[in-house]
Biopython code that builds the backbone (N, CA, C, O; Angstrom):
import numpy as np
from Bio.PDB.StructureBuilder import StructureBuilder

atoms = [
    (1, "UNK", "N", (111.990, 103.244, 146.713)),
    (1, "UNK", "CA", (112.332, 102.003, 147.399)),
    (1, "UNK", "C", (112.354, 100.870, 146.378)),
    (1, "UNK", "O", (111.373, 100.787, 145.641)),
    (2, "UNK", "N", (113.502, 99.845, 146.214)),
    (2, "UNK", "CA", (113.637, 98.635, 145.481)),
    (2, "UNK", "C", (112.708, 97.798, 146.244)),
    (2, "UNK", "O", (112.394, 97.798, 147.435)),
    (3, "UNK", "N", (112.214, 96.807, 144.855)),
    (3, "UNK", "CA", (111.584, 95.846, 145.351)),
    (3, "UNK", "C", (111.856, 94.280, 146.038)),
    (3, "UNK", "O", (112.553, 93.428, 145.486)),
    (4, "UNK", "N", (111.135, 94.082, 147.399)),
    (4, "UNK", "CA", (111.388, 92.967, 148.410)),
    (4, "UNK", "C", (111.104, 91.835, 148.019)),
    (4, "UNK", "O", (109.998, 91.399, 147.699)),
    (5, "UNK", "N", (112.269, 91.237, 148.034)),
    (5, "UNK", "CA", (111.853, 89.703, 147.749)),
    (5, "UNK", "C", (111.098, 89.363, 148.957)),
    (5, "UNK", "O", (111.372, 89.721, 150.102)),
    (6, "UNK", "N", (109.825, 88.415, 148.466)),
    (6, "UNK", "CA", (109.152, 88.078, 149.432)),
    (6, "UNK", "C", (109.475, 86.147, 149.291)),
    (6, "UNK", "O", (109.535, 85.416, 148.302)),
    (7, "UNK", "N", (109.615, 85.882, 150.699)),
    (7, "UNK", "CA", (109.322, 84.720, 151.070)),
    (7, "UNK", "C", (108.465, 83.623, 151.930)),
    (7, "UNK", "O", (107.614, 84.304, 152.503)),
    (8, "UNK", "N", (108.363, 82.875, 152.131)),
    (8, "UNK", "CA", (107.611, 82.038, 153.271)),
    (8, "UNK", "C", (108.086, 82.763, 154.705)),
    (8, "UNK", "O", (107.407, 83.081, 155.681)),
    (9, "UNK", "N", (109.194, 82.868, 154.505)),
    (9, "UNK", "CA", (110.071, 83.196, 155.838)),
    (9, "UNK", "C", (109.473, 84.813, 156.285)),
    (9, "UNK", "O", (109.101, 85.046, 157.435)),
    (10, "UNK", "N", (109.456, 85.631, 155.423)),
    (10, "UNK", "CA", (109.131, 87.111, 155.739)),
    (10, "UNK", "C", (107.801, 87.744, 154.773)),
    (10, "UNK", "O", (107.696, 88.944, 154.520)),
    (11, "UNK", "N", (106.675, 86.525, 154.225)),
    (11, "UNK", "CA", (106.059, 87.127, 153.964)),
    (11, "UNK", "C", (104.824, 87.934, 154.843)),
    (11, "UNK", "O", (104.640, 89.149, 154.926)),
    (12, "UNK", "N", (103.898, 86.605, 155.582)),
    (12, "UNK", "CA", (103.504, 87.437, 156.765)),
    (12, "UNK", "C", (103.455, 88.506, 157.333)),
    (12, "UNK", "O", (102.639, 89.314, 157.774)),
    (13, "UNK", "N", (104.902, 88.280, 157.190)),
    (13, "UNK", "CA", (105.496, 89.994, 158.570)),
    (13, "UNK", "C", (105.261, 91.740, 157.422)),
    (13, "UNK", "O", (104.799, 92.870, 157.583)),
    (14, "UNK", "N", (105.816, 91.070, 156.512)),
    (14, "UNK", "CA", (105.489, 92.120, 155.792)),
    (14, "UNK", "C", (104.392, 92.767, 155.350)),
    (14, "UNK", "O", (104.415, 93.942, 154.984)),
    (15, "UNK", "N", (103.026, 91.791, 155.363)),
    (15, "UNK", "CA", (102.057, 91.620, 154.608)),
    (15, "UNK", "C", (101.136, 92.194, 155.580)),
    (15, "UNK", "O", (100.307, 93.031, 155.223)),
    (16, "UNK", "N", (101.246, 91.722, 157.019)),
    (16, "UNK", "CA", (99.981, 91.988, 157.991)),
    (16, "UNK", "C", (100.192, 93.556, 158.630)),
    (16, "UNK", "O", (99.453, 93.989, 159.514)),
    (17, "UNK", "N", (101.296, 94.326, 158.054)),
    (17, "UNK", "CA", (101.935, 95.581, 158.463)),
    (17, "UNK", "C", (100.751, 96.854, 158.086)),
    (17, "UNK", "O", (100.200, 96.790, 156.987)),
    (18, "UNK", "N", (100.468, 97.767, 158.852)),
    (18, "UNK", "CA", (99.587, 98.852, 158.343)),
    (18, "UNK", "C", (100.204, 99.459, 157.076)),
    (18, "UNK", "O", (101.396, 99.365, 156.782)),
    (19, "UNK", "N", (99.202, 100.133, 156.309)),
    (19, "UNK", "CA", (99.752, 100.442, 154.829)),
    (19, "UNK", "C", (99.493, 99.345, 153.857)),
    (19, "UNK", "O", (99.148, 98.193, 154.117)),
    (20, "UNK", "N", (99.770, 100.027, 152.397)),
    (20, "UNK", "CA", (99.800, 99.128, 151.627)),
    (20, "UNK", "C", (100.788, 97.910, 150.857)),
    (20, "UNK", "O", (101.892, 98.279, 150.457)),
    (21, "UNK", "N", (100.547, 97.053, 150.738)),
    (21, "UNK", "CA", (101.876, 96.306, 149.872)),
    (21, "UNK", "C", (101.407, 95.899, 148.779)),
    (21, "UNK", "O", (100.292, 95.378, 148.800)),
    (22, "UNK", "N", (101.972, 95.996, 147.797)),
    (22, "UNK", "CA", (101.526, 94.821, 146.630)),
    (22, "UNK", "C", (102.969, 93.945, 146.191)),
    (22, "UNK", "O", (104.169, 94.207, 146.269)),
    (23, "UNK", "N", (102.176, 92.776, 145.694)),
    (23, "UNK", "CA", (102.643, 91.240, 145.323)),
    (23, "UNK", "C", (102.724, 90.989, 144.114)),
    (23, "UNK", "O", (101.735, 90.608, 143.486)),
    (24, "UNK", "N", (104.227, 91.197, 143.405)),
    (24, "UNK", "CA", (104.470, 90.439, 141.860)),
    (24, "UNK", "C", (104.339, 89.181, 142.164)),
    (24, "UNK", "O", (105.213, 88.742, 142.910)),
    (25, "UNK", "N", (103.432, 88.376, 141.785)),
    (25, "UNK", "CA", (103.935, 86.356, 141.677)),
    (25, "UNK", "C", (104.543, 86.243, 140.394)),
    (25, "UNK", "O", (103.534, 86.292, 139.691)),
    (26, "UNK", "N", (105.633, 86.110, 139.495)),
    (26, "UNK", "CA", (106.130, 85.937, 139.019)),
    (26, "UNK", "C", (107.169, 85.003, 138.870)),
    (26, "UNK", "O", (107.734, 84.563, 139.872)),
    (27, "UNK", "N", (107.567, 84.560, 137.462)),
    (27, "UNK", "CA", (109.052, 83.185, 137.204)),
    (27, "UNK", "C", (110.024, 84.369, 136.235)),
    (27, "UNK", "O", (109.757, 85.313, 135.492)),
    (28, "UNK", "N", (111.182, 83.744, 136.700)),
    (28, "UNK", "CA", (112.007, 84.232, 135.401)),
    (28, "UNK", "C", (112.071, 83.566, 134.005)),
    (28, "UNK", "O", (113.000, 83.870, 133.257)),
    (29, "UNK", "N", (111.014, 82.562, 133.564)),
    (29, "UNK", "CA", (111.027, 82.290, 132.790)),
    (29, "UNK", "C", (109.355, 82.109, 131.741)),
    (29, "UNK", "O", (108.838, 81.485, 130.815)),
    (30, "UNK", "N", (109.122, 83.195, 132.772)),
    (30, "UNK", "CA", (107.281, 83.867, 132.657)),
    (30, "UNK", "C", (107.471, 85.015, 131.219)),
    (30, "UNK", "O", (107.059, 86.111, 131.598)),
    (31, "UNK", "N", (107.946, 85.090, 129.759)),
    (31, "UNK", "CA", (107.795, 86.134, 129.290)),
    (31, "UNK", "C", (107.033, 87.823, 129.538)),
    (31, "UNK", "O", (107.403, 88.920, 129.118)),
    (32, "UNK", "N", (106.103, 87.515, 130.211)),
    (32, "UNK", "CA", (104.785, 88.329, 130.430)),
    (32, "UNK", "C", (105.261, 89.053, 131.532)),
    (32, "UNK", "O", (105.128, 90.272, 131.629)),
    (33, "UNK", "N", (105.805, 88.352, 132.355)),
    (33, "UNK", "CA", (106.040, 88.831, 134.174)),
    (33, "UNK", "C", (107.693, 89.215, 133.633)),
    (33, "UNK", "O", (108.344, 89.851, 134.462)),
    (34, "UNK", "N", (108.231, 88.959, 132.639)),
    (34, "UNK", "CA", (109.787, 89.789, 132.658)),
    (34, "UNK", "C", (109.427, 91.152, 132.135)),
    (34, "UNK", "O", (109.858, 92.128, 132.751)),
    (35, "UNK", "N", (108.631, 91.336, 130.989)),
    (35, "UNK", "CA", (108.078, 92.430, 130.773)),
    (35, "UNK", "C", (107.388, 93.256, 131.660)),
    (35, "UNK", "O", (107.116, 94.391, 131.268)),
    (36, "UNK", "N", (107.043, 92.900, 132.809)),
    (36, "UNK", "CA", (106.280, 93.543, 133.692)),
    (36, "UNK", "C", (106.798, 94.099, 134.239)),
    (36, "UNK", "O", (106.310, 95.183, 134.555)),
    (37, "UNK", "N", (108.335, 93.682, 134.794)),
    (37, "UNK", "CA", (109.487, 93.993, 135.779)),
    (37, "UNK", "C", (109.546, 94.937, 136.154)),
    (37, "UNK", "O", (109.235, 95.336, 137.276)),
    (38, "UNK", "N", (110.229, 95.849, 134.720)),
    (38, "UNK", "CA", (110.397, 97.159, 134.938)),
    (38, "UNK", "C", (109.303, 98.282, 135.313)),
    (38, "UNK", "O", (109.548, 99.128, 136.173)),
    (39, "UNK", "N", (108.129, 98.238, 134.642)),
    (39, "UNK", "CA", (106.777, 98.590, 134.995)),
    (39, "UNK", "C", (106.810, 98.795, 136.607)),
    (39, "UNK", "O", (107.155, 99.868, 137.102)),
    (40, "UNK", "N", (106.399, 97.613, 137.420)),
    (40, "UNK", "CA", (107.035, 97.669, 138.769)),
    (40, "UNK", "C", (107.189, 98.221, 139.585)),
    (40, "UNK", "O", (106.569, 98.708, 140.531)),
    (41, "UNK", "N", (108.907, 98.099, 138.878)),
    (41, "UNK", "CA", (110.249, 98.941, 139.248)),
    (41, "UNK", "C", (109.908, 100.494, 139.644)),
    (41, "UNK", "O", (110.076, 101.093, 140.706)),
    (42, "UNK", "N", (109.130, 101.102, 137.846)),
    (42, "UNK", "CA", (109.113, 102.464, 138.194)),
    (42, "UNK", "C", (108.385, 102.487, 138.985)),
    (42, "UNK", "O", (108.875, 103.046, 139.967)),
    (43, "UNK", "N", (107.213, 102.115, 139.176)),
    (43, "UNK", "CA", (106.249, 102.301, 139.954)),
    (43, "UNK", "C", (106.681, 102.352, 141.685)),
    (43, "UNK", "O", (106.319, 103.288, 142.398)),
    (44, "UNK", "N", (107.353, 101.405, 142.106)),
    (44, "UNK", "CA", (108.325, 101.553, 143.352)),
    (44, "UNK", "C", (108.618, 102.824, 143.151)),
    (44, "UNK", "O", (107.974, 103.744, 143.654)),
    (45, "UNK", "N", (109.476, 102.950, 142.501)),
    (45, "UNK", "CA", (110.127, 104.285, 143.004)),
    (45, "UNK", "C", (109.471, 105.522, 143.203)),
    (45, "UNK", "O", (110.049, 106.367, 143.885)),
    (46, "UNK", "N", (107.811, 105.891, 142.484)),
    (46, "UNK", "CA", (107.174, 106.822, 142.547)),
    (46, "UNK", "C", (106.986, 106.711, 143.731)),
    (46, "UNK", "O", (107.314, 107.555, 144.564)),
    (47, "UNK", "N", (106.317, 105.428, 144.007)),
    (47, "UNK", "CA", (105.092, 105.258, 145.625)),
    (47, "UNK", "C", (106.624, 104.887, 147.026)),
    (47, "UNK", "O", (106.806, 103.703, 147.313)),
    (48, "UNK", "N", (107.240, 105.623, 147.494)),
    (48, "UNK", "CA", (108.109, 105.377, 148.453)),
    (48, "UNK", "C", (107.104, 104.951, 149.656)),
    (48, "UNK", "O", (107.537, 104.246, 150.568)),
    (49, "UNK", "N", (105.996, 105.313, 149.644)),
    (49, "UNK", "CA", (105.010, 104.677, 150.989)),
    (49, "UNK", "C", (104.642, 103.777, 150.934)),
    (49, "UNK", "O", (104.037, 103.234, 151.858)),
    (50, "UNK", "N", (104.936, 103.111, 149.476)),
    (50, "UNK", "CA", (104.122, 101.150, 149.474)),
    (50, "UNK", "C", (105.628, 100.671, 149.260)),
    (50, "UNK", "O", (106.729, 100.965, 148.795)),
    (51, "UNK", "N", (104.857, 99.702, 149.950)),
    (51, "UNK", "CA", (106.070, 98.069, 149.795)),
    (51, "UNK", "C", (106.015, 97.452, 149.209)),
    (51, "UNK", "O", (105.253, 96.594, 149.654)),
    (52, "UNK", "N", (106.613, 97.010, 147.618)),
    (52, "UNK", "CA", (106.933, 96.356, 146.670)),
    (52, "UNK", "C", (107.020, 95.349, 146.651)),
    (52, "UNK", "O", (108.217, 95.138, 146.454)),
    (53, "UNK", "N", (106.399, 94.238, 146.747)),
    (53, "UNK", "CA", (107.246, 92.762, 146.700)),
    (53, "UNK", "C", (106.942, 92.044, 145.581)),
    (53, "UNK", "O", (106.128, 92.328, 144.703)),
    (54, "UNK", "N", (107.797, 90.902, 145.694)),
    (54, "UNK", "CA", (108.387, 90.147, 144.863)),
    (54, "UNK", "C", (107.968, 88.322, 145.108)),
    (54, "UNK", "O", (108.600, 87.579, 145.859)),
    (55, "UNK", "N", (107.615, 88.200, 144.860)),
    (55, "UNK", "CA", (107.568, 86.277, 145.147)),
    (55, "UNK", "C", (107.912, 85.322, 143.409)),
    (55, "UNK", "O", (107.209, 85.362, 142.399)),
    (56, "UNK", "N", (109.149, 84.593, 143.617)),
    (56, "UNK", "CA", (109.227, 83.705, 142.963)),
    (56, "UNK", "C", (108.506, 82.611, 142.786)),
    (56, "UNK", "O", (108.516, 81.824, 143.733)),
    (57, "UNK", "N", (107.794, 82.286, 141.723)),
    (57, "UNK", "CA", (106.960, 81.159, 142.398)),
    (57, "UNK", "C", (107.572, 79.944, 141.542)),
    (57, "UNK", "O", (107.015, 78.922, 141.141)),
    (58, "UNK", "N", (108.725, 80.327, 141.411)),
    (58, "UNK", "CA", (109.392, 78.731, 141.222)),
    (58, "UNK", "C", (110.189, 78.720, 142.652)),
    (58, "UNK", "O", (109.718, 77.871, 143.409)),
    (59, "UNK", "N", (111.087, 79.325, 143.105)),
    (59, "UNK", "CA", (111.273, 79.238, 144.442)),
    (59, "UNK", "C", (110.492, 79.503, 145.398)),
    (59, "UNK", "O", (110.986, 79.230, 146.492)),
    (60, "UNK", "N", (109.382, 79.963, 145.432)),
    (60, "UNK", "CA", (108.172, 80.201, 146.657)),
    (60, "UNK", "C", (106.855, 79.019, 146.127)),
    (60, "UNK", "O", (105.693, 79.424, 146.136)),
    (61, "UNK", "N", (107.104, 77.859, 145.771)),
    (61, "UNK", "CA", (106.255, 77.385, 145.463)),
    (61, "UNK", "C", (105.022, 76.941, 146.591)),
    (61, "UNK", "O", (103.837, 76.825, 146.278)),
    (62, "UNK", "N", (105.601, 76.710, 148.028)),
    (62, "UNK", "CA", (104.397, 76.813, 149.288)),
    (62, "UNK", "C", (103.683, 78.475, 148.936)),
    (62, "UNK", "O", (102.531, 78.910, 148.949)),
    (63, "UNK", "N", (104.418, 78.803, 148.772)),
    (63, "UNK", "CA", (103.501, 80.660, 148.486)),
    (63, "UNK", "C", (102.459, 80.979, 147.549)),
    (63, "UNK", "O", (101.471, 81.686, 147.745)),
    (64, "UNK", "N", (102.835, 80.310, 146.405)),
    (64, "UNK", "CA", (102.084, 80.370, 145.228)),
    (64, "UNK", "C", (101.061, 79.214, 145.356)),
    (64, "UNK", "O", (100.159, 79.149, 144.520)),
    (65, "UNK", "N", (101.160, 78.117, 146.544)),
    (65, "UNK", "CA", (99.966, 77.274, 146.475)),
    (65, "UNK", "C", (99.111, 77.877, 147.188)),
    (65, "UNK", "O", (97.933, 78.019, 146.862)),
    (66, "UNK", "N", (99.848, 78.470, 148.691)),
    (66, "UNK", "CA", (98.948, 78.832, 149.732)),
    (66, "UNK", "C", (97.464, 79.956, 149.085)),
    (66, "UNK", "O", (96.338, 79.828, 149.568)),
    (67, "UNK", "N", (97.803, 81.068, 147.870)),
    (67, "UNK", "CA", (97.168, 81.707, 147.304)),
    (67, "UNK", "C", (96.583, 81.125, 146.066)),
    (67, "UNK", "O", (96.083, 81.774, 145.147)),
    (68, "UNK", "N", (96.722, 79.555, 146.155)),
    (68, "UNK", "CA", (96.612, 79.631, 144.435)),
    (68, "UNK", "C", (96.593, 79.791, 142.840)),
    (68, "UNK", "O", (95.825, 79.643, 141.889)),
    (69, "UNK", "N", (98.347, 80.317, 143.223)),
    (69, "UNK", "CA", (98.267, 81.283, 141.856)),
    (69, "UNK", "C", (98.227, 80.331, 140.906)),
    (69, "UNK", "O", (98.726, 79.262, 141.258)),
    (70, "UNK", "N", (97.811, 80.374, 139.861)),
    (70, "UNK", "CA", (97.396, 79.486, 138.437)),
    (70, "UNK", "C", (98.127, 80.067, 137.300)),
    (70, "UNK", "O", (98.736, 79.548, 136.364)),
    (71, "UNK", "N", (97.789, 81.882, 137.804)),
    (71, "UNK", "CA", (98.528, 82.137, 136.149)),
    (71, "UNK", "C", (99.657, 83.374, 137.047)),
    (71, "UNK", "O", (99.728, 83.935, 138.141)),
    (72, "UNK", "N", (100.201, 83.323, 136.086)),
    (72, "UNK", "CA", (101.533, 84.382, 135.943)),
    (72, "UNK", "C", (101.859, 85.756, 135.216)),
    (72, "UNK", "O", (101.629, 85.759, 134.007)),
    (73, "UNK", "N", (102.252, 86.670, 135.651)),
    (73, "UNK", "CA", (102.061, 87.243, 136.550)),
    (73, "UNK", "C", (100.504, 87.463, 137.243)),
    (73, "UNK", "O", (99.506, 87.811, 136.612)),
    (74, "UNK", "N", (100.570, 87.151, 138.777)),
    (74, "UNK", "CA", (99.519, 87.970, 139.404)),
    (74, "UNK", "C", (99.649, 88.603, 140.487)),
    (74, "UNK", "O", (100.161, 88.282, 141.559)),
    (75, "UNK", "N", (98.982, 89.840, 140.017)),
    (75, "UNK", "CA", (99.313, 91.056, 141.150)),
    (75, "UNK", "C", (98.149, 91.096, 142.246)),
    (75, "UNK", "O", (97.009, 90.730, 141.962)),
    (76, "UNK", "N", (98.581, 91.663, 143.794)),
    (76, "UNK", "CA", (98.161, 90.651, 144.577)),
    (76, "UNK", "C", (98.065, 92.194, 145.301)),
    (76, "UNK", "O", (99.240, 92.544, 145.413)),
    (77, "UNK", "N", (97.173, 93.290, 145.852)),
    (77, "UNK", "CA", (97.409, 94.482, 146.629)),
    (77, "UNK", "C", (96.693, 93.683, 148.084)),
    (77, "UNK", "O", (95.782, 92.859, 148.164)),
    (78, "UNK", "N", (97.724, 94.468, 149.360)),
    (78, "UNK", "CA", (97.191, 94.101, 150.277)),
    (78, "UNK", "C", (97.647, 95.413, 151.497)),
    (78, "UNK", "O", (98.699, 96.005, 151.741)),
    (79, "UNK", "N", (96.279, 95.466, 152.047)),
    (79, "UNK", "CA", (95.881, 97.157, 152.870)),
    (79, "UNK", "C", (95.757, 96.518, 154.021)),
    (79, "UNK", "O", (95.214, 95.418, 154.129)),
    (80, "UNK", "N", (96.318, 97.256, 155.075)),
    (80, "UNK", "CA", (96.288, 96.923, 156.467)),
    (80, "UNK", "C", (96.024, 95.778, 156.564)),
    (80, "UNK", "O", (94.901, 95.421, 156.921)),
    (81, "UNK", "N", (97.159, 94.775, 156.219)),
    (81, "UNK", "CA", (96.605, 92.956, 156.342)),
    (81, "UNK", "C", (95.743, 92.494, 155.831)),
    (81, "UNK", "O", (95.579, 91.310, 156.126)),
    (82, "UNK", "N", (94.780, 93.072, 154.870)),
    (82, "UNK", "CA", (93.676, 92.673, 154.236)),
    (82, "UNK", "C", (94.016, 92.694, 152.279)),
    (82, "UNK", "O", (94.582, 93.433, 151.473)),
    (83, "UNK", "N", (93.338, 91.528, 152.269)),
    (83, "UNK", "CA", (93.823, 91.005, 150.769)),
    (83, "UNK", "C", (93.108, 91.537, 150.026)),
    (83, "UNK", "O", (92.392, 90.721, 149.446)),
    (84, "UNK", "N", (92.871, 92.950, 149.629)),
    (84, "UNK", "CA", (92.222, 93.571, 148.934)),
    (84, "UNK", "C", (91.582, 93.472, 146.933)),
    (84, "UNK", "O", (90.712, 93.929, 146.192)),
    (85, "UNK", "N", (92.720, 92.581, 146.924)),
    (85, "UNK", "CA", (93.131, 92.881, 144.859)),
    (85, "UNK", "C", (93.945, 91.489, 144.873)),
    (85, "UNK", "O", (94.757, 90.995, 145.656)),
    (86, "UNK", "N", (93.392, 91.099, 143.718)),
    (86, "UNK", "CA", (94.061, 89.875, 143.395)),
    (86, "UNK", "C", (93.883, 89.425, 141.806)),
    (86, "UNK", "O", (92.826, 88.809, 141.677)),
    (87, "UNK", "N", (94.549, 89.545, 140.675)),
    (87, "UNK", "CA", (94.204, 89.350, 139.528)),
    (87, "UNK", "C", (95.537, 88.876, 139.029)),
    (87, "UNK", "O", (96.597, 89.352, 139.436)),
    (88, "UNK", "N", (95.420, 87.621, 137.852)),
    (88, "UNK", "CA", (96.282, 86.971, 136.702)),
    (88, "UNK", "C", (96.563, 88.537, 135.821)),
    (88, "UNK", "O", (95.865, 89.545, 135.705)),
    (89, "UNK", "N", (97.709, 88.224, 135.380)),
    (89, "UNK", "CA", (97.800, 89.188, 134.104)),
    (89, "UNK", "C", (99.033, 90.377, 134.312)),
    (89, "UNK", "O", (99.019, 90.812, 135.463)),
    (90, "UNK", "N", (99.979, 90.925, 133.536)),
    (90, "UNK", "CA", (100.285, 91.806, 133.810)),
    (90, "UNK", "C", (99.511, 93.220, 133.122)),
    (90, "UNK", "O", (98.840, 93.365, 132.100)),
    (91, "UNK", "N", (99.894, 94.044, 134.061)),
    (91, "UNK", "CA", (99.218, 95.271, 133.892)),
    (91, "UNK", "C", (99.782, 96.250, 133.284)),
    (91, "UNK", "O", (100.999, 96.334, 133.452)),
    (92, "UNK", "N", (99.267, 97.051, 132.600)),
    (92, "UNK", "CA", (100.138, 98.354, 131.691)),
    (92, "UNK", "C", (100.334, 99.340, 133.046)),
    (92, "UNK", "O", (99.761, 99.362, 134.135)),
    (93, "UNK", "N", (101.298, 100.057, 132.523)),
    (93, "UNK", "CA", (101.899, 101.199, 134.075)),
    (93, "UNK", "C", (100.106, 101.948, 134.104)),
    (93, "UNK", "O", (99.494, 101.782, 135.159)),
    (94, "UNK", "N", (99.544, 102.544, 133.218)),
    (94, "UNK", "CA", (98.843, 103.396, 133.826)),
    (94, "UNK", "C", (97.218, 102.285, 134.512)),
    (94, "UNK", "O", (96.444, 102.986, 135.164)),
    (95, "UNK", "N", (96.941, 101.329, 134.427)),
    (95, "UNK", "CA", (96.031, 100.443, 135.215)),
    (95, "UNK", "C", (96.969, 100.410, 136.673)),
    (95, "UNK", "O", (96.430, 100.844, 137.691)),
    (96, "UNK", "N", (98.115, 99.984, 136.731)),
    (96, "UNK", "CA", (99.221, 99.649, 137.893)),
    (96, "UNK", "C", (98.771, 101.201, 138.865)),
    (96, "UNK", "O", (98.477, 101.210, 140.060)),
    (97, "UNK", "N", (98.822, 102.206, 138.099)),
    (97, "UNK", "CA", (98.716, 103.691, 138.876)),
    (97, "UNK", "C", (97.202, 103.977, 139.630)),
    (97, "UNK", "O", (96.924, 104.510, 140.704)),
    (98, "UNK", "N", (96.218, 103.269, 138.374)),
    (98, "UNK", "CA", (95.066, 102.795, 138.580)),
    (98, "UNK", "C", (94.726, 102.404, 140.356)),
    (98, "UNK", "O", (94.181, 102.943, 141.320)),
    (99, "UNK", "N", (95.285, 101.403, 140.098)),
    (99, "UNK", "CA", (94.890, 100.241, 140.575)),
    (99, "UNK", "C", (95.585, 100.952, 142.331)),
    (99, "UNK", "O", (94.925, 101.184, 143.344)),
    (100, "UNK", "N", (97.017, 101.122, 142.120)),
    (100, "UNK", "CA", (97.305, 102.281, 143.515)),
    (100, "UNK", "C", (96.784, 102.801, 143.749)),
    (100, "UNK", "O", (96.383, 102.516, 144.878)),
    (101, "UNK", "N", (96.250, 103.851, 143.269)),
    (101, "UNK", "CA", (95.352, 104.923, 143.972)),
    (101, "UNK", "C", (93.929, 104.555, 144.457)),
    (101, "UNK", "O", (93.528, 105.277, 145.370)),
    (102, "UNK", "N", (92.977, 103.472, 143.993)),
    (102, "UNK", "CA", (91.627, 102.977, 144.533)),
    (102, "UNK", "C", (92.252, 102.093, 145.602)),
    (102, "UNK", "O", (91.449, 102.021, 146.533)),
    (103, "UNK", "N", (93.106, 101.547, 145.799)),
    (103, "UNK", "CA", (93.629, 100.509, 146.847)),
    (103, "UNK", "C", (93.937, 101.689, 148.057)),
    (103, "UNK", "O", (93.460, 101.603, 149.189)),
    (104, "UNK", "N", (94.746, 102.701, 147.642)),
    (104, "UNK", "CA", (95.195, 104.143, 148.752)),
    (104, "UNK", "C", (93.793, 104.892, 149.468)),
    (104, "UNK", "O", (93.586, 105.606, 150.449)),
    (105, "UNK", "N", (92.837, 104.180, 148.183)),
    (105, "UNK", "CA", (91.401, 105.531, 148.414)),
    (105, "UNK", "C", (90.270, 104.530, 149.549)),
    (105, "UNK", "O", (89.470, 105.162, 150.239)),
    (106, "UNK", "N", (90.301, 103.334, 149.621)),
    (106, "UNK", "CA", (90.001, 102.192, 150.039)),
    (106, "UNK", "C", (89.863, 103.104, 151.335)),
    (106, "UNK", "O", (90.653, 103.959, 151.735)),
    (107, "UNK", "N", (88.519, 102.653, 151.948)),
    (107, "UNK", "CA", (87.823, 102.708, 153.292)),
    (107, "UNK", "C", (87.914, 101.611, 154.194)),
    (107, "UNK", "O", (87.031, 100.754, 154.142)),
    (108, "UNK", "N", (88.824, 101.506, 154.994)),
    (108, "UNK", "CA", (89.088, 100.044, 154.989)),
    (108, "UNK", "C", (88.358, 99.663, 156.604)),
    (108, "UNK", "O", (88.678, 98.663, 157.246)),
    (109, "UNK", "N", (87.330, 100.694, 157.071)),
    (109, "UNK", "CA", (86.834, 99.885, 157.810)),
    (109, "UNK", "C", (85.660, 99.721, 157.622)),
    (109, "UNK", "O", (84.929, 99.195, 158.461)),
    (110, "UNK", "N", (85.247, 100.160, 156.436)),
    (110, "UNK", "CA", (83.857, 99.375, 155.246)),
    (110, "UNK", "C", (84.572, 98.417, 154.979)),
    (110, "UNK", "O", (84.110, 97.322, 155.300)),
    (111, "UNK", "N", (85.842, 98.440, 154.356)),
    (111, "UNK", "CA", (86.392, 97.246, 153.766)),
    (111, "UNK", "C", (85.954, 95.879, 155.015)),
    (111, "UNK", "O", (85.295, 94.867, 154.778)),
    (112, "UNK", "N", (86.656, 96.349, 156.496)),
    (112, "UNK", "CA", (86.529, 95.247, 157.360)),
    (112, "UNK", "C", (84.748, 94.702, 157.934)),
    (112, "UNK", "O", (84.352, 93.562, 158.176)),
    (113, "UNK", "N", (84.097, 95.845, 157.994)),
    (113, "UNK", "CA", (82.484, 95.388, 157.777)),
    (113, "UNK", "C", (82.167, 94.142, 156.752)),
    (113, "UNK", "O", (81.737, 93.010, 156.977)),
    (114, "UNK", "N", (82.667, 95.005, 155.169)),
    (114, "UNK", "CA", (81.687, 93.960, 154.429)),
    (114, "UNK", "C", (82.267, 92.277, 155.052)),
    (114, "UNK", "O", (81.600, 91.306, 155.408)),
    (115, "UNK", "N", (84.074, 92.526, 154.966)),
    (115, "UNK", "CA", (84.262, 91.004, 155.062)),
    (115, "UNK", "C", (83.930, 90.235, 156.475)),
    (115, "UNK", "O", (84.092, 89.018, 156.390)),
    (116, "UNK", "N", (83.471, 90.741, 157.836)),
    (116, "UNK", "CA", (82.950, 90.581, 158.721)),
    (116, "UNK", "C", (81.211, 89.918, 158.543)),
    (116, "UNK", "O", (80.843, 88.874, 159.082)),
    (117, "UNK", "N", (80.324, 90.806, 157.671)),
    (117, "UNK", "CA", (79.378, 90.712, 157.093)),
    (117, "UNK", "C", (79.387, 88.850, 156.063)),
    (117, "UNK", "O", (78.972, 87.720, 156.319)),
    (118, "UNK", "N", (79.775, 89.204, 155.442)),
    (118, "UNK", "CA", (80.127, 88.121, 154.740)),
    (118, "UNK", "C", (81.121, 87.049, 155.088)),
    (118, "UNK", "O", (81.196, 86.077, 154.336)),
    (119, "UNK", "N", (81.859, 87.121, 156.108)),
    (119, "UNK", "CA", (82.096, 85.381, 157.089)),
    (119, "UNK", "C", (81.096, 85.297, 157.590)),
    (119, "UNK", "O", (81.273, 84.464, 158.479)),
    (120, "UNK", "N", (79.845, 85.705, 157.626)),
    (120, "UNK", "CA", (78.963, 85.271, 158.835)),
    (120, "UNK", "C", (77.942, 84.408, 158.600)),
    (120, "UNK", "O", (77.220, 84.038, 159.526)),
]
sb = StructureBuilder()
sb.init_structure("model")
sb.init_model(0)
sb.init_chain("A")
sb.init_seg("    ")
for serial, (resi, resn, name, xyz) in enumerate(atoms, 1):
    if name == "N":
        sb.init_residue(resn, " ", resi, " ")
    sb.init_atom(name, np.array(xyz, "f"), 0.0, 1.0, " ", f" {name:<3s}", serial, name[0])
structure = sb.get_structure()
């Protein structure tokens, strides 16, 4: 599966969906995040069960405030509506593979305890 541009308009919908998604925040004029691209890319195409996205954060700039992004690229994993992973930096493919599979391995109704636990 190619990767979804994400927007204000359809990020939500995409985001609060069962399964996993992860979030490039990236510019096209980010050196770091053009190099990352392809990385990505392959990675999409291995995982056909995650949803790829994409956010410009020169054109998604409400997007990139609402999360705060500061630095560029940051990759953003999110499991059954829950914002699991969130880090500056791009990642080498095998951390990216990493980083899929503990997000896939994720218990996510420990996950919803602790953060239940901790709003309280």
């Amino acid at each position: 599966m190619a990767t979804v541009e994400l927007t204000t308009a359809n990020f939500d919908e995409v985001t609060s969906q069962d399964g996993t998604v992860l979030v490039d925040f990236w510019a096209s004029w980010c050196g770091p995040c053009v190099r990352f691209a392809p990385v990505y890319e392959r990675s999409s195409e291995k995982h056909q069960d995650i949803v790829f996205g994409k956010v410009d954060t020169e054109a998604q700039q409400e997007l990139a405030a609402k999360f705060d992004i500061r630095s560029i690229p940051t990759i953003m994993a999110i499991r059954d509506g829950v914002i699991v992973f969130a880090q500056p930096g791009a990642l080498p493919e095998s951390a990216l593979e990493s980083l899929i599979e503990q997000v896939q391995a994720l218990d996510m109704d420990d996950v919803r305890k602790k953060l239940a636990a901790h709003n309280h």
